[in-house]
C-alpha positions in Angstrom: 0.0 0.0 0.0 1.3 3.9 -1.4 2.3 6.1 1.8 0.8 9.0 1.9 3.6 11.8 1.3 1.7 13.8 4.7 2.8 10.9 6.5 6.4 10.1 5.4 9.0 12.1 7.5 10.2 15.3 6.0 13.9 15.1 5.9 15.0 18.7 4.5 12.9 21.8 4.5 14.3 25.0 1.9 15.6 27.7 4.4 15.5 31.0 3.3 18.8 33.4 4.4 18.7 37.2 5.3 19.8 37.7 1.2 17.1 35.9 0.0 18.9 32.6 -1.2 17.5 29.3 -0.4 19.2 26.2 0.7 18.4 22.6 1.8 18.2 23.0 6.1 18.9 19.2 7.6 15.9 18.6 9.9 16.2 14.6 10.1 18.1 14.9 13.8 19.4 17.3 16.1 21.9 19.4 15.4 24.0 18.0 19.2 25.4 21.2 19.3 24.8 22.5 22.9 23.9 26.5 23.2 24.8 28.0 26.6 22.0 29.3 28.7 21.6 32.4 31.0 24.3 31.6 33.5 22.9 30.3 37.0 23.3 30.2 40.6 20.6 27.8 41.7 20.6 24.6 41.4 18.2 21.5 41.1 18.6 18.7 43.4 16.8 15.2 43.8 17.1 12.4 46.5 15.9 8.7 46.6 16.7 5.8 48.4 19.4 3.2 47.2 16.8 0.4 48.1 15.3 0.5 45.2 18.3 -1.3 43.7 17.6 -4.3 45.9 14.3 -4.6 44.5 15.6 -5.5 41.0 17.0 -9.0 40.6 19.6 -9.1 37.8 22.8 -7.4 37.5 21.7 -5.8 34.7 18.3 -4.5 35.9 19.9 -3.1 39.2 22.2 -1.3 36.1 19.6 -0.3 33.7 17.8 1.2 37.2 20.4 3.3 37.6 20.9 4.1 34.1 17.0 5.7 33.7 18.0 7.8 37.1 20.9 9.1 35.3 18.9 9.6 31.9 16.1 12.0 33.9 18.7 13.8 35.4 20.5 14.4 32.5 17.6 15.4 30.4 15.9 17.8 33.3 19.6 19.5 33.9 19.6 17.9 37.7 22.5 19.7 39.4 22.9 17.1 42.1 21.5 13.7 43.1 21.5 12.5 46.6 21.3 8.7 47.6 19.8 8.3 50.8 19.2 5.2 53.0 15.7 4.7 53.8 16.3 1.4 55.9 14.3 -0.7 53.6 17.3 -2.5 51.9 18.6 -5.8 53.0 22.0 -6.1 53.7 24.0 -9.1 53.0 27.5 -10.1 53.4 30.2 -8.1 50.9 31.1 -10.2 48.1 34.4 -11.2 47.9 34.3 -10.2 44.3 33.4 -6.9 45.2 30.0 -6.7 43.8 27.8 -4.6 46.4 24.4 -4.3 45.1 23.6 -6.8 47.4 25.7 -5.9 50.3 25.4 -2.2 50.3 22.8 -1.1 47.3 22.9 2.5 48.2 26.6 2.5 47.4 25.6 0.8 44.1 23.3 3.1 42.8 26.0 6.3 44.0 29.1 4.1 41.8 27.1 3.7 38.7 25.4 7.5 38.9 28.7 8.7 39.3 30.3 6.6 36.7 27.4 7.9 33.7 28.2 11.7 34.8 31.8 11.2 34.5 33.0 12.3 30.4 33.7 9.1 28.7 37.6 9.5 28.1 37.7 10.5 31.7 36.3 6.8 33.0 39.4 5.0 32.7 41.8 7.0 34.5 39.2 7.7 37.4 37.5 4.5 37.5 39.1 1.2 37.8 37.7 -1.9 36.8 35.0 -3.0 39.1 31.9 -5.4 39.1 29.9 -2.9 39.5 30.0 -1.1 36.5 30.6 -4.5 34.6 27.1 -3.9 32.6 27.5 -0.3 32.9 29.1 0.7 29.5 26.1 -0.5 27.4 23.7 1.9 29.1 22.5 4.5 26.9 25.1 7.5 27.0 24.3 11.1 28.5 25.7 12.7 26.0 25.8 16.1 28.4 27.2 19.1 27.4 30.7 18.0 29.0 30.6 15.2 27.3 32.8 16.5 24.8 34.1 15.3 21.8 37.9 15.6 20.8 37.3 18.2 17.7 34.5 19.9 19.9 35.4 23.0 21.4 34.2 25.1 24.6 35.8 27.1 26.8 35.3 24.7 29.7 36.6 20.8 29.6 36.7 18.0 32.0 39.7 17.0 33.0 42.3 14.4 34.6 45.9 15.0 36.4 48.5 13.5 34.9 51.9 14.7 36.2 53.9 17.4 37.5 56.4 19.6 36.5 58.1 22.9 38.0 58.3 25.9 35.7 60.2 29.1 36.8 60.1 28.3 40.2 56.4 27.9 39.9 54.5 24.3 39.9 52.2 23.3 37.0 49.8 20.1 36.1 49.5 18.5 33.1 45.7 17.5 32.4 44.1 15.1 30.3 41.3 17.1 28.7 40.5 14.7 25.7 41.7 17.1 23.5 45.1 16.0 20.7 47.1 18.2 23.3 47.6 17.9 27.0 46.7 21.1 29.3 48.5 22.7 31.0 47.1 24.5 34.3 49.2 26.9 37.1 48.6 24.6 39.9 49.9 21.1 41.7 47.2 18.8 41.6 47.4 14.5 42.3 47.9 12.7 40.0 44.4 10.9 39.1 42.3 14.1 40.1 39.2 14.8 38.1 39.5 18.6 37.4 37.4 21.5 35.2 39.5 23.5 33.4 38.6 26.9 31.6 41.4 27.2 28.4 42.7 30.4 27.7 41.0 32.2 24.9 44.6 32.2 22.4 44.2 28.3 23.1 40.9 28.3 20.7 43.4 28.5 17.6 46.2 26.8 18.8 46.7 23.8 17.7 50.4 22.4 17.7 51.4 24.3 21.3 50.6 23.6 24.5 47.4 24.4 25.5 47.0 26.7 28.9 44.3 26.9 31.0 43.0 27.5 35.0 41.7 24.9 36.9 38.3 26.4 38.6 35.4 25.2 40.4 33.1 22.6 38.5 29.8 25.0 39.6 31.7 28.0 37.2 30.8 26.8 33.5 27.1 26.8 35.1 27.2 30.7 36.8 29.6 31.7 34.4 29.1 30.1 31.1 25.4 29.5 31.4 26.2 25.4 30.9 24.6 22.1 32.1 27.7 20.6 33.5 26.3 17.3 34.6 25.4 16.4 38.3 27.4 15.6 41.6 26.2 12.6 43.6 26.5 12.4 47.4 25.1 9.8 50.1 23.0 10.8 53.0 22.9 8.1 55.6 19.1 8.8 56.2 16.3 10.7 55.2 17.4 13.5 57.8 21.0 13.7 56.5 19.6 14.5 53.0 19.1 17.8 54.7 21.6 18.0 57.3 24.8 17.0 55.3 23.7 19.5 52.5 26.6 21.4 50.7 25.4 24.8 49.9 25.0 27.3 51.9 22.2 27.6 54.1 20.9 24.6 52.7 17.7 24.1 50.2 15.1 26.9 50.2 12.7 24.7 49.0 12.3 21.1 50.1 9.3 19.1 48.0 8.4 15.4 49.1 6.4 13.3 47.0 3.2 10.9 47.7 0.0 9.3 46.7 -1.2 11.3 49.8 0.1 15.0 48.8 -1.5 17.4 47.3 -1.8 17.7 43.0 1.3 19.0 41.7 -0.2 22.1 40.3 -0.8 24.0 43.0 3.2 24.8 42.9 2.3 27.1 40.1 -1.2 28.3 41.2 -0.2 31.8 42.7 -3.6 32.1 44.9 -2.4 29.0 46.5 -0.5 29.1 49.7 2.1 26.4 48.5 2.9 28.7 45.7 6.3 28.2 44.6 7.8 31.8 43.9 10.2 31.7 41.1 12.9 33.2 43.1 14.3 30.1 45.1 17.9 29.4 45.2 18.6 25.5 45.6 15.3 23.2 45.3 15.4 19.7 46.2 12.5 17.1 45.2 12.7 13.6 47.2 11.0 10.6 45.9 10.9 7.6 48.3 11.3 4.0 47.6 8.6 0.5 47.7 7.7 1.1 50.9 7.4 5.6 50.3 9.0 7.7 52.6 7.0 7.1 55.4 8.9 4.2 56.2 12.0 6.4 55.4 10.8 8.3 58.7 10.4 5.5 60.6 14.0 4.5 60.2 15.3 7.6 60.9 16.0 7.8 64.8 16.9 11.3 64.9 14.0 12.7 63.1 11.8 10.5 65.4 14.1 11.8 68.1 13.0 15.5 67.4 9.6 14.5 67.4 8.5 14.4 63.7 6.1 11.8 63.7 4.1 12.6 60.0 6.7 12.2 56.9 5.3 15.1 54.8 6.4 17.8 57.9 9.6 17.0 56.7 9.4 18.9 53.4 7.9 22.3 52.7 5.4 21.0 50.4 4.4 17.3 49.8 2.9 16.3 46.7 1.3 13.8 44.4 2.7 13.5 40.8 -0.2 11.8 39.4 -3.6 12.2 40.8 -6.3 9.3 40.3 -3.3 7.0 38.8 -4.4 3.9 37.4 -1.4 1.2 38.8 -1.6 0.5 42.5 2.4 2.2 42.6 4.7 4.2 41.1 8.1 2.4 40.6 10.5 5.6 41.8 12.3 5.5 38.5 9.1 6.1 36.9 7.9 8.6 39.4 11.7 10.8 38.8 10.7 11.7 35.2 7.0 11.9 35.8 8.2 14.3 39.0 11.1 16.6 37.1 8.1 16.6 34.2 5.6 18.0 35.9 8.0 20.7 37.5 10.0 21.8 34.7 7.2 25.4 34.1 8.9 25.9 38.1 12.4 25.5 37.1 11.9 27.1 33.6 9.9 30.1 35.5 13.1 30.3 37.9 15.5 30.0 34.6 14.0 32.6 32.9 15.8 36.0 33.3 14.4 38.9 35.2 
């Protein structure tokens, strides 16, 4: 049967230029070449419990777990991911081999999260050959902006240590950048350390020297450059510690737990409500829990309890449910990440969006 030519996929479309020549413009795939934003200071968090690794039965479904995690995060521009334990796993004896999804399946999920964000020439050097991540290289890639390609170019590269040397009394590193040419940066750093470098501007052209550059911090390609530059992944030894053990200063501003029992998501963006979410927040954290929710995240938290918190969702600053009237008795928490980061991305794009 003849296809109807409104059905079959348009693979070039004529573009018209400012001096009124036409061309053929390739529309079949995206273009992968990344645009920088408006720089940014607030970041975009999430937490969940490593449980939900022991929950899966194969190597390779604890993996492709993981893998989805990483996915969302990568897609929604997640700043940070926090692995928390919710008491709900089982633990077993350590492997001799190694392996700890079974012994310690929070520490799983953290080693393969931080493996995907880690640039692909990078892995290597900074991660050594482990049963965990034995199934890991054929997860789908992140392909985020520091993902970089060897003939790509941006002012801001991921990096590795790879010696020393002393120049003019002064001590320089030599950094693995995954560019033809090593880097060179004005500071001693261990051999092995993961490091973001921003080149020199004269290094754009250069290319037979040495390339110069200054190591900075990994948050400055995001403030400065307006970037995506991947997430950071921390553990949190309980639901408390998600907020206790938090990095930046004076913690989250807004704190959003997730569950059947919360309210619909969209009264964060309903301004006559009084869990308005004003789109001036500075770090924003959304925590899913695991099988069991977060209640039972609460329950084996002794410090919490200790304080006298005795209702989950008092917790968080608002408490929420992603999918109102939903038709499967759960939501696995890998499904209930991108359904979540889904259903807030008008929030984050309201608090992207310059003044």
């Amino acid at each position: 049967m003849a296809v109807s030519s409104s059905k079959k996929r348009k693979h070039a479309q004529i573009e018209k230029s400012s001096n009124g020549t036409t061309g053929l413009l390739d529309t079949s795939k995206p273009t992968a070449v990344f645009t920088p934003k408006n720089p940014r200071d607030h970041t975009l968090s999430i937490a969940l419990p490593g449980s939900i690794i022991a929950n899966a039965v194969t190597q390779e479904q604890k993996t492709a777990l993981a893998g989805q995690i990483a996915r969302a995060a990568a897609v929604f521009e997640v700043d940070e991911i926090v692995v928390f334990d919710d008491g709900q796993a089982p633990k077993k004896p350590a492997e001799a081999s190694g392996y700890t999804a079974y012994a310690d399946p929070n520490f799983f999920l953290y080693h393969v999260l931080s493996y995907l964000e880690t640039p692909p020439h990078l892995r290597k050097a900074l991660f050594p050959m482990h049963p965990d991540l034995r199934t890991a290289g054929a997860l789908p890639s992140l392909d985020m902006p520091h993902h970089l390609r060897s003939d790509e170019w941006c002012a801001y590269r991921e990096g590795v240590a790879v010696g020393t040397s002393r120049s003019s009394g002064a001590m320089m590193s030599t950094v693995d950048c995954g560019l033809p040419q090593y880097v060179t940066v004005p500071v001693e750093l261990e051999q092995g350390t993961r490091v973001t470098v921003k080149l020199d501007k004269q290094s754009h052209n250069d290319t037979h020297g040495d390339l110069q550059g200054t190591a900075v911090s990994p948050d400055l390609p995001r403030e400065e450059g307006g970037y995506y530059w991947g997430y950071s992944v921390r553990q949190a030894s309980s639901l408390g510690a998600v907020f206790t053990e938090c990095a930046y200063d004076n913690g989250y501003d807004i704190s959003i737990g997730t569950s059947e029992r919360g309210q619909s998501v969209s009264i964060l963006s309903d301004n006559s409500s009084s869990d308005y979410v004003p789109s001036f927040w500075q770090h924003l954290i959304v925590v899913f829990g695991g099988v069991a929710g977060l209640e039972k995240a609460l329950s084996a938290d002794s410090e919490l309890l200790q304080a006298g918190v005795t209702e989950v969702k008092d917790v968080f600053d608002r408490w929420i449910n992603l999918v109102v009237g939903q038709g499967s008795r759960t939501i696995r928490t890998e499904e209930a990440v991108w359904i979540g980061l889904t259903g807030l991305r008008s929030l984050v794009e309201a608090r992207n969006s310059p003044v």
